[in-house]
TORDOMI-246906 format. One record per residue (C-alpha): residue number from 0; residue in one letter; x, y, z. Coordinates in steps of 0.05 Angstrom, whole numbers, padded with zeros to 5 digits. Layout:
BEGIN
SITE   i aa      X      Y      Z
SITE NUM  A      X      Y      Z
...
//
This chain:
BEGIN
SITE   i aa      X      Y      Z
SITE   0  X -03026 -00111  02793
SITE   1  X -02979 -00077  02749
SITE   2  X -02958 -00001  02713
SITE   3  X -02963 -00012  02634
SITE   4  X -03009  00013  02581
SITE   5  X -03077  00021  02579
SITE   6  X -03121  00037  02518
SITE   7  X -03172  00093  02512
SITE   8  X -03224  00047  02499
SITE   9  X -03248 -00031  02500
SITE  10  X -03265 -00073  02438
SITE  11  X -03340 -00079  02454
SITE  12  X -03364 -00045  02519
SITE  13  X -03432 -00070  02535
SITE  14  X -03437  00002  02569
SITE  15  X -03407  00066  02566
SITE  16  X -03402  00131  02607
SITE  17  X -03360  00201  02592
SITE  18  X -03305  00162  02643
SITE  19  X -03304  00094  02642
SITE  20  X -03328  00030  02590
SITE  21  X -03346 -00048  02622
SITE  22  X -03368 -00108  02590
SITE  23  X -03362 -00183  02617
SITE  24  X -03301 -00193  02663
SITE  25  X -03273 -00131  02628
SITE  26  X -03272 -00054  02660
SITE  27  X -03230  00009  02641
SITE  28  X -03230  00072  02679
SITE  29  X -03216  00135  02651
SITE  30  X -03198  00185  02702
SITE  31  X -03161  00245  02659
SITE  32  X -03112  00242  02599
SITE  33  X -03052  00211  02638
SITE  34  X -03091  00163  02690
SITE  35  X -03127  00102  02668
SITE  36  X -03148  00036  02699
SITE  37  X -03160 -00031  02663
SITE  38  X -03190 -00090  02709
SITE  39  X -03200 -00156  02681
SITE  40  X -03225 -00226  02698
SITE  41  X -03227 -00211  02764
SITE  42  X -03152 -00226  02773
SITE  43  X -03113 -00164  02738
SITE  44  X -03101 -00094  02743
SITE  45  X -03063 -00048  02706
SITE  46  X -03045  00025  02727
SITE  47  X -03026  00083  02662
SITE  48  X -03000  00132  02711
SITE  49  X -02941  00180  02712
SITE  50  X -02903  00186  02772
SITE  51  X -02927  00237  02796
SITE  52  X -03000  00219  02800
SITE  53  X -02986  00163  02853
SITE  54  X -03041  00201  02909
SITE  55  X -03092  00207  02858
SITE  56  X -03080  00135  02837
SITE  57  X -03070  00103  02902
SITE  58  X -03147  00138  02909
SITE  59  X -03179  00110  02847
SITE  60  X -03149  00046  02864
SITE  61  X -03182  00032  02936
SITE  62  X -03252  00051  02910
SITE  63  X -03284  00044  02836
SITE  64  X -03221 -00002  02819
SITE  65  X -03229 -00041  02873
SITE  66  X -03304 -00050  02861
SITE  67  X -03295 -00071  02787
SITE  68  X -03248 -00115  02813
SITE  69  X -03290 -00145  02867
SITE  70  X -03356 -00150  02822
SITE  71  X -03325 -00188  02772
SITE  72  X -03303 -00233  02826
SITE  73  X -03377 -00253  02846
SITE  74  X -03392 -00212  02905
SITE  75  X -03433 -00163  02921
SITE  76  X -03406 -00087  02938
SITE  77  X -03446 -00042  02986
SITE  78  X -03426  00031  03006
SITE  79  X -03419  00011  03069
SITE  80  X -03364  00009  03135
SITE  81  X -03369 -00047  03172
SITE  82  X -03351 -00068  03252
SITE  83  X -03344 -00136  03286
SITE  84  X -03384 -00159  03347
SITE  85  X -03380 -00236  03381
SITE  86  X -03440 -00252  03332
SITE  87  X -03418 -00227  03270
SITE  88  X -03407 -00153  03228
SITE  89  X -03450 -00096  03234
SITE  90  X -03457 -00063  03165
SITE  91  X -03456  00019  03167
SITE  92  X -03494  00037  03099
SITE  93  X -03501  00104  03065
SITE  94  X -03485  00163  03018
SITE  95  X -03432  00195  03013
SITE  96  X -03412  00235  03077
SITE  97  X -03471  00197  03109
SITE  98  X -03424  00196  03160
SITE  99  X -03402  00118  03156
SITE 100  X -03327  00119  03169
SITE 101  X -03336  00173  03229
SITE 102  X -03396  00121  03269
SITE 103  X -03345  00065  03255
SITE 104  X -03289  00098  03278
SITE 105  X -03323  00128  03353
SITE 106  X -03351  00039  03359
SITE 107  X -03274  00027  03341
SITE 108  X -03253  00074  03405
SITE 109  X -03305  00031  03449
SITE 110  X -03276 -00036  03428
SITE 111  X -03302 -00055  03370
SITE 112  X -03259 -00068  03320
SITE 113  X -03267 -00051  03242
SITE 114  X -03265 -00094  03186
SITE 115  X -03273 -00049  03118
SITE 116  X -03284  00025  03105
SITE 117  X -03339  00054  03054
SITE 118  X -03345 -00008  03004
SITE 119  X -03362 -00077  03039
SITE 120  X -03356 -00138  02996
SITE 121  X -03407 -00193  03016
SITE 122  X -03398 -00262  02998
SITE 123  X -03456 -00310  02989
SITE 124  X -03451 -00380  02978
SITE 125  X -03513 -00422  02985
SITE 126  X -03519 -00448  03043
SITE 127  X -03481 -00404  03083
SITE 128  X -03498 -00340  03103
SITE 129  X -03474 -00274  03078
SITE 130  X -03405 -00257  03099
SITE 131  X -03368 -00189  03094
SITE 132  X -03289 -00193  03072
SITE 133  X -03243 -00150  03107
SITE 134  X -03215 -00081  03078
SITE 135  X -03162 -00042  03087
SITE 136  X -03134 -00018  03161
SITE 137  X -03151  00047  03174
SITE 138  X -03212  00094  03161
SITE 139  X -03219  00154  03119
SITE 140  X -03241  00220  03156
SITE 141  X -03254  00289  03148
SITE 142  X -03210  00341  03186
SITE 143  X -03276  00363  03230
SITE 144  X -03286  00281  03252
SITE 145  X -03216  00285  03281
SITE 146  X -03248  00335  03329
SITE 147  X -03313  00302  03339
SITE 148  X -03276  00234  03368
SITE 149  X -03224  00274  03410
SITE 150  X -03164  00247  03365
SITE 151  X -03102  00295  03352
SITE 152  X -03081  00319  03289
SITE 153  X -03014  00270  03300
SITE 154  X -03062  00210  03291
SITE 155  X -03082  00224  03223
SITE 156  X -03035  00192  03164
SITE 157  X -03027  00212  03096
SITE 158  X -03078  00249  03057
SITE 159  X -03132  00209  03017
SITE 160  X -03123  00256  02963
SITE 161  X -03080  00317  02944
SITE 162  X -03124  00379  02959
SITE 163  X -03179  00337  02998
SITE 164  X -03182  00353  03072
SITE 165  X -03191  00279  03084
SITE 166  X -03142  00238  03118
SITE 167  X -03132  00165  03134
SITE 168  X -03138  00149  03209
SITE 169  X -03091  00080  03222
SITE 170  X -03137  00026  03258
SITE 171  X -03109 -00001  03323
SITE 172  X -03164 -00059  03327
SITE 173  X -03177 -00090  03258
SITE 174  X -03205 -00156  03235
SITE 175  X -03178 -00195  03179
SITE 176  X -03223 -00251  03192
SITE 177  X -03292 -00254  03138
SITE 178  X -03359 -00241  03180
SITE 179  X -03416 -00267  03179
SITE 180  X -03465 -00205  03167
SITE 181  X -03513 -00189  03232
SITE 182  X -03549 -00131  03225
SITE 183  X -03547 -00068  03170
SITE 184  X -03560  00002  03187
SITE 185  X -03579  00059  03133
SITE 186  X -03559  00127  03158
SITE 187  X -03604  00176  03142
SITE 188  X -03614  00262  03152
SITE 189  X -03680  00279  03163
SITE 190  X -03726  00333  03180
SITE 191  X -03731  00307  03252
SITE 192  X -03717  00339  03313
SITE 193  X -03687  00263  03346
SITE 194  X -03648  00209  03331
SITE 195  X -03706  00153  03312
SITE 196  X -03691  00080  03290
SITE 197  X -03747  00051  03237
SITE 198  X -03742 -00024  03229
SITE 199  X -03750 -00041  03152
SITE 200  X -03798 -00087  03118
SITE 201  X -03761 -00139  03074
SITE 202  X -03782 -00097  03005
SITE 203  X -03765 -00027  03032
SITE 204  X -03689 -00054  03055
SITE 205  X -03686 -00087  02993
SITE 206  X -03689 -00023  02952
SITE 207  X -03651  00009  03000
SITE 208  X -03595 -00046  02999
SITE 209  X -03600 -00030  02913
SITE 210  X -03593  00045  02928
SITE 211  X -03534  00036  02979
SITE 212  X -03505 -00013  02925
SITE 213  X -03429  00008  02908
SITE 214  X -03422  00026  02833
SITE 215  X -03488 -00005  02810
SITE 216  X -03484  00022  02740
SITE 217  X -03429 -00034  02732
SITE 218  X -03462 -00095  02740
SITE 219  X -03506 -00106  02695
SITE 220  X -03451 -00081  02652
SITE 221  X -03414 -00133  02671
SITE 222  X -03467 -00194  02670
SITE 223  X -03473 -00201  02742
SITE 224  X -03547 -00169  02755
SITE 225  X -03572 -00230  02770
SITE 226  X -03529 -00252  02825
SITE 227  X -03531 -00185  02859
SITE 228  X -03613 -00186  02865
SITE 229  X -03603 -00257  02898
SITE 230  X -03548 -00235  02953
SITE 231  X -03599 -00173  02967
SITE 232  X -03658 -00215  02968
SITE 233  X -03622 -00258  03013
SITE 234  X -03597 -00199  03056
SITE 235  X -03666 -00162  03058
SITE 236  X -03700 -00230  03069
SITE 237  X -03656 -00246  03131
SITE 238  X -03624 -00194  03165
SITE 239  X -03652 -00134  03212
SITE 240  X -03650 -00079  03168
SITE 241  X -03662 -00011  03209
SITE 242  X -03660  00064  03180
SITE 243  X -03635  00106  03232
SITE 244  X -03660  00179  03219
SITE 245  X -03622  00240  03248
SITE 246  X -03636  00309  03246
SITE 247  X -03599  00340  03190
SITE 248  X -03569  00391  03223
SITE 249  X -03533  00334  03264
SITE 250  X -03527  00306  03330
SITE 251  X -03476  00285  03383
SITE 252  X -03426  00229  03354
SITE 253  X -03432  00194  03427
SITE 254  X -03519  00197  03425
SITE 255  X -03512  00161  03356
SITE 256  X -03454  00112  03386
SITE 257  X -03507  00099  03447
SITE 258  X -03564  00092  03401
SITE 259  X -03532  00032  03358
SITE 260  X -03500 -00004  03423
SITE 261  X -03565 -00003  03452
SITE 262  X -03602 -00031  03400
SITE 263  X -03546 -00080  03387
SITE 264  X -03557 -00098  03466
SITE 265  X -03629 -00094  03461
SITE 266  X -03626 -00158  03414
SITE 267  X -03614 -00151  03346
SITE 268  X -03592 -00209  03301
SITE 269  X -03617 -00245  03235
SITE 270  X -03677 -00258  03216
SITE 271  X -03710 -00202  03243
SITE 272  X -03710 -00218  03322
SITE 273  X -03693 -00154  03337
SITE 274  X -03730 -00107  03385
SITE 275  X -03809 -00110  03376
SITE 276  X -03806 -00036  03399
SITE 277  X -03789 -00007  03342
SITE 278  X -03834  00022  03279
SITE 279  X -03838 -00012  03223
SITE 280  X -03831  00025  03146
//
C-alpha cells in the first residue's frame, strides 16, 4: 500500500458507475476530485490523497477498498460482523444500521470475543468448510449505542469520519484466528410487535446471503460471479440461516443479546440441526 498517482479512469473497465470503474483484477475508486483509490491483482493499493484528507481516506480504505481488495483475492465479502464461540463464528448480517456492530459489541461485553466489523471475508476451499478471516480490532458505533451498552464517552476512539457521529469502540477480546463459520443471522425491522426468529429454507438464505453480499455490483465486474454463487450455495446449503425480525421501532439491546445466546444454547450448528421449534420461511 502506497500514496502516488492515480488516474481518472482505467484502460477498459468491464463496468462503470458515476464513482468508481473495475474490470479483472483491476478497481479504481473515485471518491471526489482530490481522493482516489486504485486496487489491483489483489496485492496493491494506491492512495491520491492530500494530507489533509487522511480521516476520509483512512474510511474509504477499511470498507469498499478493502472489499475490492479482498474480492479480487478469491473470497467472498458479506455485510456482516462476526463473533467467536468454542464451535466456530457467528455471522451478524444486514443493512446498513441494521444494527450489526452494536449486537456484536453487547456478545463482546458477555465474553465473546469479535473477529471483524461490517464486511466478513469468507474463505472456501473445497473440502473445508467456510471460514471467516479476522478484521480489524475495534467496532464502529453510533453515539446513541455508547448509551445503549452502558459504555462512557472515554471508551470511544477516534471518529470514523469527520462530521459522522460514529466512533470506533477499541475491542478488549479479539480473535485473530480464521473461523470456521457456524451459524448466520439476518437482522431484520419489521412490523411486529416481538422479537421472532424464522429459520430459512436453503433458497430463501441464499438470496438473502446475495442481498447481504458486500459490494455486489463488483464482482461480476471483476470475473468472480461464479465463485461467489458457489461459496453461497455452499453457505445456504450448510449452515442454519435464521432471520430474526424485530419491531421497527426497536427493542431492548439485552432481549436481542438473550434471544441469540439462547438459540445458540438451544443447539444451533451446521447443517441445519438447529432447534426444530422454530418456523420455517
Amino acid at each position: 500500500m502506497r500514496r502516488g498517482a492515480v488516474p481518472q479512469a482505467l484502460p477498459n473497465p468491464a463496468q462503470t458507475s458515476s464513482r468508481w470503474e473495475a474490470a479483472r483484477g483491476d478497481f479504481l475508486l473515485r471518491v471526489d476530485e482530490r481522493l482516489r483509490y486504485r486496487v489491483t491483482d489483489g496485492r496493491h493499493v494506491v492512495v491520491d490523497s492530500p494530507n489533509g484528507a487522511d480521516s476520509l481516506a483512512a474510511a474509504y480504505l477499511m470498507g469498499t477498498v478493502c472489499t475490492a481488495l479482498l474480492q479480487q483475492r478469491g473470497l467472498v465479502t458479506l455485510h456482516a460482523s462476526a463473533v467467536c464461540t468454542k464451535r466456530g463464528a457467528i455471522l451478524l448480517l444486514g443493512k446498513s444500521g441494521a444494527g450489526k456492530s452494536t449486537l456484536a459489541a453487547a456478545l463482546s461485553l458477555r465474553g465473546y470475543q469479535v473477529l471483524t466489523d461490517d464486511v466478513a471475508a469468507i474463505q472456501a476451499f473445497s473440502p473445508d468448510p467456510p471460514r471467516v478471516l479476522c478484521g480489524y480490532p475495534n467496532l464502529r458505533l453510533w453515539s446513541d449505542a455508547f448509551e445503549q451498552l452502558g459504555l462512557s464517552a472515554e471508551s470511544r476512539s477516534r471518529r470514523v469520519r469527520d462530521g459522522l457521529d460514529k466512533y470506533l469502540w477499541p475491542v478488549d477480546r479479539f480473535d485473530m484466528r480464521p473461523q470456521t463459520v457456524r451459524v448466520a443471522y439476518v437482522l431484520q425491522a419489521k412490523e411486529t410487535e416481538t422479537l421472532e426468529l424464522v429459520h430459512m429454507t436453503p433458497a430463501k438464505a441464499l438470496r438473502a446471503l446475495w442481498r447481504h453480499t458486500h459490494r455486489r455490483r463488483l464482482i461480476g465486474a471483476m470475473g468472480n460471479r461464479d465463485l461467489h454463487f458457489q461459496v453461497l450455495t455452499k453457505l445456504a446449503q450448510n449452515l442454519p440461516i435464521t432471520r430474526v425480525a424485530r419491531p421497527a421501532g426497536g427493542v431492548p439491546l439485552g432481549n436481542l443479546a438473550d434471544l441469540i445466546e439462547c438459540h445458540l444454547s438451544d443447539g444451533a450448528r451446521p447443517r441445519f440441526a438447529c432447534s426444530g421449534a422454530l418456523p420455517t420461511a
